[in-house]
C-alpha positions as CSV (number, residue, x, y, z in Angstrom):
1,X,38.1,34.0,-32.1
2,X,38.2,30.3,-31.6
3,X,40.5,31.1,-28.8
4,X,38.1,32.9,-27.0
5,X,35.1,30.6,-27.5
6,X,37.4,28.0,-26.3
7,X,38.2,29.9,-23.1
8,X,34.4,31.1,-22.7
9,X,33.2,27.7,-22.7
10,X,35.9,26.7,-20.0
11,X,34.7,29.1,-17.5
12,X,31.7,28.2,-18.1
13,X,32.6,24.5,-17.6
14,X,34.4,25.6,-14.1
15,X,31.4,27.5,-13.1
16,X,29.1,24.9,-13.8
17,X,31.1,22.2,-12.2
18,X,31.7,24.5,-9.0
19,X,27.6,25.1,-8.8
20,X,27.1,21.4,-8.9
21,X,29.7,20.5,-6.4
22,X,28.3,23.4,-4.1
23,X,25.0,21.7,-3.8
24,X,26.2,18.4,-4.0
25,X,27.8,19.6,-0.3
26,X,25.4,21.6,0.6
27,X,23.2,18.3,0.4
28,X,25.4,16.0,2.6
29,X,24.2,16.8,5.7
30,X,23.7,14.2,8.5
31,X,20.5,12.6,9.0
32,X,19.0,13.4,11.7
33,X,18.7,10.9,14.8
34,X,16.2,10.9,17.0
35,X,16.0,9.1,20.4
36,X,13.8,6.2,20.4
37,X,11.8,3.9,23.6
38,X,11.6,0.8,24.6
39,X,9.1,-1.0,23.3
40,X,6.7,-3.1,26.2
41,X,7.1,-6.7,25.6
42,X,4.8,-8.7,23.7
43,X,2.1,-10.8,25.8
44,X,1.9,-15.0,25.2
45,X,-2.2,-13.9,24.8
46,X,-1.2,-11.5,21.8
47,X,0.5,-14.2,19.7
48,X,-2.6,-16.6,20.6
49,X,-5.0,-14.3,19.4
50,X,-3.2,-13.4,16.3
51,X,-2.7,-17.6,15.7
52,X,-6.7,-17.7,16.2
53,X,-7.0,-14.6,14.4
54,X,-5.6,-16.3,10.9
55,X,-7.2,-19.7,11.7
56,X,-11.2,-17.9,10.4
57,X,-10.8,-17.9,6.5
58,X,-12.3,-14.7,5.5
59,X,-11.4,-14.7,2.1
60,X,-12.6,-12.8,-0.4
61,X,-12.4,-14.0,-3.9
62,X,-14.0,-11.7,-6.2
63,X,-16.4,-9.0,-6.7
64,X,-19.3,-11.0,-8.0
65,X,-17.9,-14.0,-5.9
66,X,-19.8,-15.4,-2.9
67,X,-18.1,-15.6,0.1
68,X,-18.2,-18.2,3.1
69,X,-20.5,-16.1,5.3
70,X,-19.6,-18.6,8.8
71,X,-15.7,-17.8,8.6
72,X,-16.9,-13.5,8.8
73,X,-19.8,-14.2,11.5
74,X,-17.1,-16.6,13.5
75,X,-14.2,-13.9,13.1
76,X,-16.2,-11.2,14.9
77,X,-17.6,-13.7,17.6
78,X,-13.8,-14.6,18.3
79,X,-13.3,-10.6,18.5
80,X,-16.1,-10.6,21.4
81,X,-15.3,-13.4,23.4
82,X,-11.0,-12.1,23.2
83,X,-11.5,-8.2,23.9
84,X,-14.5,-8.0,26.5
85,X,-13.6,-4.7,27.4
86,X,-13.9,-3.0,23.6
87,X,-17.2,-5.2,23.1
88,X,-18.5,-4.0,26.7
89,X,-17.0,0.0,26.5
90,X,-16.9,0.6,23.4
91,X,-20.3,1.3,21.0
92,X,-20.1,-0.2,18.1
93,X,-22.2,-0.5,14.6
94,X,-22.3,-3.8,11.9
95,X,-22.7,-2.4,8.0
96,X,-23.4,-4.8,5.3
97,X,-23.4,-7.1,8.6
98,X,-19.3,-8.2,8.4
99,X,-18.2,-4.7,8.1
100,X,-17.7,-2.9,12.0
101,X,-17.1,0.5,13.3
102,X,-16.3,1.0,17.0
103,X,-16.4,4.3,18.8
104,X,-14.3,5.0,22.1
105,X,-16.0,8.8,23.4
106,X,-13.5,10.5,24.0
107,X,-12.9,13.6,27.1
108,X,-13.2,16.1,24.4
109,X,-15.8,14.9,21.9
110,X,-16.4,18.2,20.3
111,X,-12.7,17.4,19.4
112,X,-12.5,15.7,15.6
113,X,-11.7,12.1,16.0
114,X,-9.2,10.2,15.1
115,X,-10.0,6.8,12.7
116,X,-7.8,3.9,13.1
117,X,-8.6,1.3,10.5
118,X,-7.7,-2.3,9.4
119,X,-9.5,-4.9,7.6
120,X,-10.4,-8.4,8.4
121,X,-10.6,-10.0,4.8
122,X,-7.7,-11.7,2.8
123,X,-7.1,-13.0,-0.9
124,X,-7.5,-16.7,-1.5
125,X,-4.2,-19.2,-1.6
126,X,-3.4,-19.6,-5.4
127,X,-3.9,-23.5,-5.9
128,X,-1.0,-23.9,-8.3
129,X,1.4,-22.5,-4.9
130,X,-0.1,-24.0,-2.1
131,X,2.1,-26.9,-1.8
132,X,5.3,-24.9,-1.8
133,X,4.0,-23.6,1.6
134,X,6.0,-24.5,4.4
135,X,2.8,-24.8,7.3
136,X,-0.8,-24.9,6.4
137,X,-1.7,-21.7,5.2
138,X,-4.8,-20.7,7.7
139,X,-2.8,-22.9,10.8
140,X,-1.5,-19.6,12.3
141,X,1.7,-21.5,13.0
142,X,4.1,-20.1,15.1
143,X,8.0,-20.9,14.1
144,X,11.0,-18.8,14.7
145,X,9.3,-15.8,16.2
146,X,7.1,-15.9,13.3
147,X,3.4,-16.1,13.0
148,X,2.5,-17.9,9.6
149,X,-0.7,-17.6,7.9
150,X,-2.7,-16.0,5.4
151,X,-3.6,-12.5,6.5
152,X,-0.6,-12.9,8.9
153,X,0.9,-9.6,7.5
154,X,-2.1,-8.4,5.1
155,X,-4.0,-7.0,7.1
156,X,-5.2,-8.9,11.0
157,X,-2.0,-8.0,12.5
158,X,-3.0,-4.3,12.3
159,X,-6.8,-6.1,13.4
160,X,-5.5,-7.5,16.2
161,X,-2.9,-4.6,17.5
162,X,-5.6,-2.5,17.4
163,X,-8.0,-4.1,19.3
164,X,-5.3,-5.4,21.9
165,X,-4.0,-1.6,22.2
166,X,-7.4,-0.7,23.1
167,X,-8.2,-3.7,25.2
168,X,-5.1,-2.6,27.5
169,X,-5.9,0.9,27.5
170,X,-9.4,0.1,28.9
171,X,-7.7,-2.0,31.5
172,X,-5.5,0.8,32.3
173,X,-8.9,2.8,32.8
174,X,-7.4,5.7,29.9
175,X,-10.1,7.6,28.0
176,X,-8.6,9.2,25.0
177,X,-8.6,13.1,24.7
178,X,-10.7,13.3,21.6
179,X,-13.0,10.5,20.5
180,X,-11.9,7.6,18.5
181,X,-13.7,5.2,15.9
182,X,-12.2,1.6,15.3
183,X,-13.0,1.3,11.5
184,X,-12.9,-2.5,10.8
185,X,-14.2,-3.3,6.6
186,X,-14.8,-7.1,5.3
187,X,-13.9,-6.4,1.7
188,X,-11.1,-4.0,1.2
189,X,-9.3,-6.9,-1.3
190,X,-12.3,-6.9,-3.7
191,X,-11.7,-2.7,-3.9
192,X,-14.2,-2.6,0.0
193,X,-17.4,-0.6,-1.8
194,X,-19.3,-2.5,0.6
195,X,-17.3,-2.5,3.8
196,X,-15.0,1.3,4.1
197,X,-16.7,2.4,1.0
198,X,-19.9,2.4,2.8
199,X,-18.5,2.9,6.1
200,X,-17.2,6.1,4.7
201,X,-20.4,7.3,3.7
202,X,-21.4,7.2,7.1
203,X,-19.4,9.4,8.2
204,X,-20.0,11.9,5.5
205,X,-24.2,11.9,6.2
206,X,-23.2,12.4,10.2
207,X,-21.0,15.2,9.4
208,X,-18.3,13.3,11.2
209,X,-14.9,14.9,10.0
210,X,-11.9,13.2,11.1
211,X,-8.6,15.3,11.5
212,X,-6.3,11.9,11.4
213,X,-7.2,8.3,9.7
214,X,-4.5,5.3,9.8
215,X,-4.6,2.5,7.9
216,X,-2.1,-0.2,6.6
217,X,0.2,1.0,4.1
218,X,4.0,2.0,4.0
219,X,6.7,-0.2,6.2
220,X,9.5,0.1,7.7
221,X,12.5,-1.2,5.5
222,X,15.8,-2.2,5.9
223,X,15.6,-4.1,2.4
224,X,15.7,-0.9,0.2
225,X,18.6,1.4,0.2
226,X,21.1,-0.9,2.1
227,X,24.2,1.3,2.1
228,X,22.4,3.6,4.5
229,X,22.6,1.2,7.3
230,X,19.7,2.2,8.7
231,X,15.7,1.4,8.7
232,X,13.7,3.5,6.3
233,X,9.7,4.2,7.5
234,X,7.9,4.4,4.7
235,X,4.8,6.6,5.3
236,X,2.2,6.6,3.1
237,X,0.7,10.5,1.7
238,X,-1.2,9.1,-0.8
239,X,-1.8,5.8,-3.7
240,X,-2.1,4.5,-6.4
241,X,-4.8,5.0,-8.6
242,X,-6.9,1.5,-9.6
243,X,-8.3,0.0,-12.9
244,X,-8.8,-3.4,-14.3
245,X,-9.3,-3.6,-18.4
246,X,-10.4,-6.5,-20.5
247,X,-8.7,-6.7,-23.6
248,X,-10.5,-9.0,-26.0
249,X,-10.0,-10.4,-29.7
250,X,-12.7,-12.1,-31.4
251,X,-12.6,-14.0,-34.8
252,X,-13.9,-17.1,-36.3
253,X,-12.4,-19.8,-34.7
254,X,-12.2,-23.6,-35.9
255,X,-10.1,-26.5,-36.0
256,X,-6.3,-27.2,-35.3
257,X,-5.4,-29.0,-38.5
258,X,-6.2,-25.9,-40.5
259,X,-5.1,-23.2,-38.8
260,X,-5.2,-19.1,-40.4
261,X,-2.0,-17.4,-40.2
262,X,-3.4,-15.4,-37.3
263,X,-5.3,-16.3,-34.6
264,X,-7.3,-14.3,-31.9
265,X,-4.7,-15.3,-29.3
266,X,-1.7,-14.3,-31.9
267,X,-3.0,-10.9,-32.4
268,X,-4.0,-10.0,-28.0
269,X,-0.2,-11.7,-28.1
270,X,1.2,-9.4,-29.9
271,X,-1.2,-6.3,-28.8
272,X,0.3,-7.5,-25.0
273,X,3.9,-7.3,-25.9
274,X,3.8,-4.3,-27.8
275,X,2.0,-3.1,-24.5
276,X,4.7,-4.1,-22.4
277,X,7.6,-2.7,-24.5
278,X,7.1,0.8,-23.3
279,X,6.1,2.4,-20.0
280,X,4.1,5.5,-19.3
281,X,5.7,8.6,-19.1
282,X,7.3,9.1,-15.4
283,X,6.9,11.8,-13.0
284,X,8.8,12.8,-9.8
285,X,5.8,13.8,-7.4
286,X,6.0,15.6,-4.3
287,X,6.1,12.7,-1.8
288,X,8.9,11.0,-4.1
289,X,10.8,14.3,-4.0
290,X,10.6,14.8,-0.4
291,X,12.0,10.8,0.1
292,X,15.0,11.5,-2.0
293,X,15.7,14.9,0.0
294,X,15.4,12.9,3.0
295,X,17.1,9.7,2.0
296,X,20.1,11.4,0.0
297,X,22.3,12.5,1.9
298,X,23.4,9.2,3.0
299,X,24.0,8.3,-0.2
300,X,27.0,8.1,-2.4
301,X,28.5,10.9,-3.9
302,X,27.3,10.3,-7.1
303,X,23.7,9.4,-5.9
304,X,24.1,13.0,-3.5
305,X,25.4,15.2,-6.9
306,X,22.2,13.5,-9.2
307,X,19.9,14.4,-6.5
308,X,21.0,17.5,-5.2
309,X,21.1,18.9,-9.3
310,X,18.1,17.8,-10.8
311,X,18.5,20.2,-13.2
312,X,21.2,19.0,-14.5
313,X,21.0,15.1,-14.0
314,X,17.4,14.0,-13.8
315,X,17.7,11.7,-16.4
316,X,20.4,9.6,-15.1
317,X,18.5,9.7,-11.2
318,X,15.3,8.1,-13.0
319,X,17.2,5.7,-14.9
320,X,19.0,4.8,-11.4
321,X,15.1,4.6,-10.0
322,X,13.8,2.6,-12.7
323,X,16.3,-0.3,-12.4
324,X,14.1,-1.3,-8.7
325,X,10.6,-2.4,-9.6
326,X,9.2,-0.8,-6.0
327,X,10.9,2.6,-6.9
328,X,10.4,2.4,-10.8
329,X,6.6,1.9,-9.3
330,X,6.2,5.0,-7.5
331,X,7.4,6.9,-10.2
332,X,4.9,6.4,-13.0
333,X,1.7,4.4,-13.8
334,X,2.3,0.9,-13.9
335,X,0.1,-1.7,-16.4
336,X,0.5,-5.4,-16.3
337,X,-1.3,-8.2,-18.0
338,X,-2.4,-10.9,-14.9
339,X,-4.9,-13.4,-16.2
340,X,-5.3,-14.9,-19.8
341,X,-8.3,-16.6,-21.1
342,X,-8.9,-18.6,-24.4
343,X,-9.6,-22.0,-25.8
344,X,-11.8,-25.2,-24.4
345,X,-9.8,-28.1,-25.9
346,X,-7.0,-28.4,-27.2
347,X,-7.9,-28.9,-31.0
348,X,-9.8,-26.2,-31.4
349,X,-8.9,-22.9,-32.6
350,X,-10.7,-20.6,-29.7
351,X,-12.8,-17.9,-31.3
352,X,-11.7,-15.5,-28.6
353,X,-9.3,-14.7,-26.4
354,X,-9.2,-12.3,-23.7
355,X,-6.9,-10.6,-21.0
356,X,-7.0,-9.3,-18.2
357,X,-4.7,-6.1,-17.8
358,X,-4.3,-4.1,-14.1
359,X,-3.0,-0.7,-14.0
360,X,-1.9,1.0,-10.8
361,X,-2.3,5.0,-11.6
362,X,-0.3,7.6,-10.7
363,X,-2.2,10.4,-8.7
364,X,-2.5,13.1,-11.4
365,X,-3.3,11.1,-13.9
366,X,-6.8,10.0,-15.1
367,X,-8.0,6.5,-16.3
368,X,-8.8,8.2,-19.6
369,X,-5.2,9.1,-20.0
370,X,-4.2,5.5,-19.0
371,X,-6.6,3.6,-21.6
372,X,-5.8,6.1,-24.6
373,X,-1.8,4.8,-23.5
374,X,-3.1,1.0,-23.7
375,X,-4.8,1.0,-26.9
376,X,-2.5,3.3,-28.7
377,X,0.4,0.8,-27.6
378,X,-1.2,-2.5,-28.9
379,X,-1.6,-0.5,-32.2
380,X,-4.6,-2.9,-33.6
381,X,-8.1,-2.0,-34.1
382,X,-8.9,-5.8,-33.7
383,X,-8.6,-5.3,-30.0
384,X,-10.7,-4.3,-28.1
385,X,-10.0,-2.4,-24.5
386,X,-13.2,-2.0,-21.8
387,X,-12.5,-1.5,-18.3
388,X,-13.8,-4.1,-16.3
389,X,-14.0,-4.0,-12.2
390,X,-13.7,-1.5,-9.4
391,X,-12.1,1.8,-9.9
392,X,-10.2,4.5,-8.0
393,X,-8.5,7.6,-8.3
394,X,-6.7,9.2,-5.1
395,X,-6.4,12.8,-4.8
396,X,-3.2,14.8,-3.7
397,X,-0.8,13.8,-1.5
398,X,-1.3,14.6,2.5
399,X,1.2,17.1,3.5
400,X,4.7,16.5,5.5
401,X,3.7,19.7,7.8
402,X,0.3,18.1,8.1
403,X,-0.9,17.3,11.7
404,X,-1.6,13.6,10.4
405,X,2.0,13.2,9.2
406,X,3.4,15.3,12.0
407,X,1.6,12.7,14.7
408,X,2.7,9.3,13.0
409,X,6.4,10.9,12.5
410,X,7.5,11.4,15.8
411,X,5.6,8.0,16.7
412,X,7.6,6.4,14.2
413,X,10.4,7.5,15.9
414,X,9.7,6.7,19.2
415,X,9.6,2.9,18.1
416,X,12.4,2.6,16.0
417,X,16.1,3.4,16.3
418,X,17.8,4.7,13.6
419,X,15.2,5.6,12.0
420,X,14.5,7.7,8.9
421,X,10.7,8.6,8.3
422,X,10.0,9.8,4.7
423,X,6.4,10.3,2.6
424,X,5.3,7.6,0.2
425,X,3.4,7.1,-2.4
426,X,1.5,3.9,-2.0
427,X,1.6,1.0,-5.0
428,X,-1.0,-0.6,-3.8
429,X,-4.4,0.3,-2.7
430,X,-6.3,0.9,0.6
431,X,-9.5,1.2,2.3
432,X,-8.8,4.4,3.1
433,X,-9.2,6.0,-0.2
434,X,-12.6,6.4,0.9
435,X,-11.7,8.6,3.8
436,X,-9.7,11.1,1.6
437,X,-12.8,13.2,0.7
438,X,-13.7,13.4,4.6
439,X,-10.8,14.1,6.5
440,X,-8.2,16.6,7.3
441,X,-4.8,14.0,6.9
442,X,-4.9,10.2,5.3
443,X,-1.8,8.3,6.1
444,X,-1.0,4.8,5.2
445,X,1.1,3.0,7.2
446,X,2.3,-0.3,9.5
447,X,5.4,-0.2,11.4
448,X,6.2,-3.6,10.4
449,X,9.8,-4.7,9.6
450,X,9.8,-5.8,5.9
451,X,7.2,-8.5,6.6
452,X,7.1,-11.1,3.9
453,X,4.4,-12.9,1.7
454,X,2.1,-10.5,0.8
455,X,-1.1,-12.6,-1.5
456,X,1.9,-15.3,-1.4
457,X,3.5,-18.2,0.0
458,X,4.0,-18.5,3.3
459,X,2.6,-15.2,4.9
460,X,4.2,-14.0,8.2
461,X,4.8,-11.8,10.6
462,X,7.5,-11.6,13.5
463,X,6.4,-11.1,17.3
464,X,9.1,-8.0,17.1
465,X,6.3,-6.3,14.6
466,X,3.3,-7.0,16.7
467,X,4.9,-5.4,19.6
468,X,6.0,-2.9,17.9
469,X,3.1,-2.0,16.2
470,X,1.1,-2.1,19.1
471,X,3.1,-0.1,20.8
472,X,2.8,2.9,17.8
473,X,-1.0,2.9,18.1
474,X,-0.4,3.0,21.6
475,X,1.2,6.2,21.4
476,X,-1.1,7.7,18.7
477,X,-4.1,7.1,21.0
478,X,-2.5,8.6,23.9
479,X,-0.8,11.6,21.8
480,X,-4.1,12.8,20.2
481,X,-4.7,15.6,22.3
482,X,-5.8,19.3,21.8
């Protein structure tokens, strides 16, 4: 009897083993490789505008924050005075004044449009890290084929390829097939309510329904996977979810010499830690599951067999995930405390102490789902969670067969060799969320090289990237046909 267990469970050993290395091969096929173009070389007047571009500080610090109205105002008179021909052509409407929306008719207007969006704000310089920059962080400075600066990569390179795409179209005398709107907001890094938010609305009450909207978003990467030996597009389908709580202890406070065993900043301590010891649950969404499909097969064998038989070894392919913080990201909802408040001096017990803690939601999931997880995990009815700030929750992901993804695919192609397109879930959020309701495809992405910096020191972007990228919303303009 044993005997015959023993050889049952062998066979089924051999079977299993053959059905996993069947798919395994199965899986390994090449790549694809498409054939890319050469992209137009970058003009000196480009570079200048993009060094000018960073020089107007439009920062925006917080939502209840005032902001330095002159730096917004000059911006948009630079924009007039450097791209005539969009300021002359081109109609064009001012909401909550610093926000703009331009509109370039197109042959076809009875066509839906196409939106092409960017946005002209940028976070502040953290004072405790503005000496370890390496130029003056609003000089623009040009050094090794790199343009320095605050906004340098986030976002007035996609402002200024824009507007110098369309600026050389209009010289060219090209009208687009369908109409096109320019979509320009002033506040997308304090959550843009005011600027797309409202912009969006718009759009909505003038029954304008666009079929494709770009914004910033994914990029192309040679960073992440490395053994592929190739660049990596990342194309955004869909983000993050956002919401800001404040977690808060209060008890009586008083002074140093006598201090209680536990103080308001002990116990939001230890409710943060315990917080941090265990993630939210992950999931493999669609997007996610297409990037591993599309990625895997020039992976290792081991990486190709986990992939290819899920069913058998999901466990160990998230664990593999979960070791990079940008692909542990896009599997689950992430939560992170980033600012701490408490005391006034430094003999005094503080009576409160607060925290700030951000979470960047996974689509499916609901901010209710994410604040029972927070309060359950710091385990202390002493605690106290509220949500605090602007809030967001995308809905599902835009489709690979989609007309949207379709158009920026075989653009991302056509400007880089090698390359190997694949939907993303943005981390981090965009002013496009607000266009999700309204159109047909929402895609998130800049065909920038791994540009470095983002919100910190020393913000740049290479000359290669502005070319390039001017070159994709070249083709996308002259692409979206009938």
């Amino acid at each position: 009897m044993l005997k015959k267990i023993a050889l049952l469970l062998s066979a089924v050993m051999v079977i299993l083993i053959a059905i996993v290395l069947v798919k395994t091969i199965q899986f390994s096929k090449p790549i694809p490789v498409k054939e890319s173009l050469a992209i137009p070389a970058l003009p000196d007047s480009v570079v200048s505008h993009m060094q000018q571009a960073i020089h107007f500080k439009t920062v925006s610090f917080g939502s209840n924050l005032p902001i330095d109205s002159a730096a917004f105002k000059e911006f948009w008179q630079f924009v007039g005075k450097s791209y005539p021909l969009v300021t002359k052509s081109l109609t064009q409407q001012s909401f909550n004044e610093f926000s703009r929306v331009f509109k370039w008719e197109g042959k076809h207007p009875e066509l839906k449009p196409y939106v092409f969006m960017a946005h002209i704000d940028v976070v502040p310089i953290e004072k405790a890290t503005e000496k370890q920059w390496t130029v003056p962080a609003f000089g623009g400075i040009l050094k090794n084929d790199q343009i320095y600066g605050r906004g340098a990569a986030d976002d007035k390179a996609c402002v200024i390829s824009i507007l110098e795409t369309v600026e050389k179209l209009l010289k060219q005398g090209f009208q687009p097939e369908r109409t096109i709107y320019l979509s320009f907001g002033h506040d997308e890094e304090i959550g843009g309510p005011r600027g797309a938010g409202t912009i969006a609305n718009w759009f909505k009450e003038n029954k304008i329904h666009p079929e494709v909207v770009i914004d910033e978003g994914g990029m192309i990467t040679k960073e992440h996977f490395p053994e592929l030996k190739r660049p990596i597009a990342l194309i955004g389908v869909t983000e993050k979810g956002y919401m800001s709580f404040l977690v808060s202890v209060q008890l009586e406070g008083g002074h140093s010499s006598m201090p209680v065993p536990e103080t308001a900043i002990d116990i939001l301590c230890k409710g943060l830690v315990n917080l941090r010891k265990k993630q939210m649950p992950y999931k493999i969404l669609p997007p996610l599951q297409e990037m591993l499909q599309r990625v895997g097969p020039g992976l290792s064998f081991v990486q190709r067999m986990a992939i290819a038989n899920q069913w058998l070894f999901e466990p160990i392919l998230v664990k593999g995930l979960e070791k990079d913080k940008g692909t542990n990201a896009m599997l689950r909802t992430t939560i992170v405390p980033t600012i701490l408040q408490a005391g006034i001096k430094d003999n005094v017990i503080p009576g409160l102490a607060t925290a700030t803690v951000n979470t960047r939601i996974l689509p499916g999931q609901s901010i209710e789902e994410v604040e029972a997880f927070i309060k359950k995990q710091m385990n202390d009815d002493r605690i106290v969670v509220k949500r605090t700030g602007p809030a967001s929750e995308d809905g599902p992901p835009v489709s690979v067969e989609s007309v949207a993804f379709k158009k920026v695919e075989a653009a991302t192609y056509q400007v880089m060799k090698d390359v190997i397109p694949t939907p993303f879930v943005m981390i981090g959020g965009t002013d496009s969320k607000y266009f999700q309701p309204i159109a047909d495809g929402v895609i998130k992405f800049t065909p920038g090289i791994d540009p470095k910096g983002f919100h910190g020191v020393d913000e740049r972007i290479n000359k290669s990237d502005l070319a390039r990228m001017m070159f994709f919303y070249e083709l996308l303009m002259k692409h979206a046909g009938r």
